[in-house]
C-alpha angles and dihedrals in degrees: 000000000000115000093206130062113194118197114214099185089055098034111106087188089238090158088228097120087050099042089053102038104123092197090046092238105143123063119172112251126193079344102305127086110263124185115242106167107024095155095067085048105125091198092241098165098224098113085055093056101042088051105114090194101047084241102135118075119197108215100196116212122250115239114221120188 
């Protein structure tokens, strides 16, 4: 499963979820954010709230124990 859902047809391709990535997770990629190591997102939140254009969705994990 992805973490991070990325909207096209919203995305401006303002760079702000790549520039603020702290896991370095999203590159821009034929100029639109493209995730290229989801599995090391630590679902951070932070490219959700720097999105301008409310484009990027967070799927949280279930934890089963």
């Amino acid at each position: 499963m992805k973490p991070i859902i990325i909207d096209t047809n919203k995305c401006t391709s303002c760079r702000n979820c790549e520039k603020i990535c702290p896991g370095d997770v999203i590159r821009m990629v034929d100029g639109y954010p493209k995730i290229v190591y989801g599995d090391d997102c630590w679902y951070c939140g932070s490219c959700q709230v720097e999105c301008p254009e409310n484009a990027i969705t967070i799927k949280f994990p279930y934890l089963i124990r």
